[in-house]
C-alpha positions, 0 to 999 in steps of 0.5 A: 073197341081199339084191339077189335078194329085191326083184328077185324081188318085183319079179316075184311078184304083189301079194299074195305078196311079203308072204310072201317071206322069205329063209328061204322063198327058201331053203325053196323053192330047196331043194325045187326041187333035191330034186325035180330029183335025185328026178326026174333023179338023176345028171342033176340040176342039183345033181349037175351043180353039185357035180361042177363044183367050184361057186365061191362065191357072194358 
């Protein structure tokens, strides 16, 4: 998560990295796939991830 957050600053206006933190990295990852399984259920990216045994991600 540490490589992802300058990269992502990177492409956020000037104003927002300022409000970029890990945990809203991960607030924000996470309403996103809420609302994805909300919308899609069975057909979400979460469901589909977990049902292919995910790997780790360093």
């Amino acid at each position: 998560m540490e490589n992802l957050l300058p990269e992502i600053r990177q492409i956020l206006p000037a104003d927002a990295p300022k409000k970029l933190s890990r945990s809203s990295l991960v607030d924000s990852a996470m309403q996103m796939l809420l609302q994805d399984f909300a919308q899609k259920g069975e057909q979400s990216l979460l469901v589909r991830w977990l049902l292919n045994e995910p790997r780790k991600v360093a």
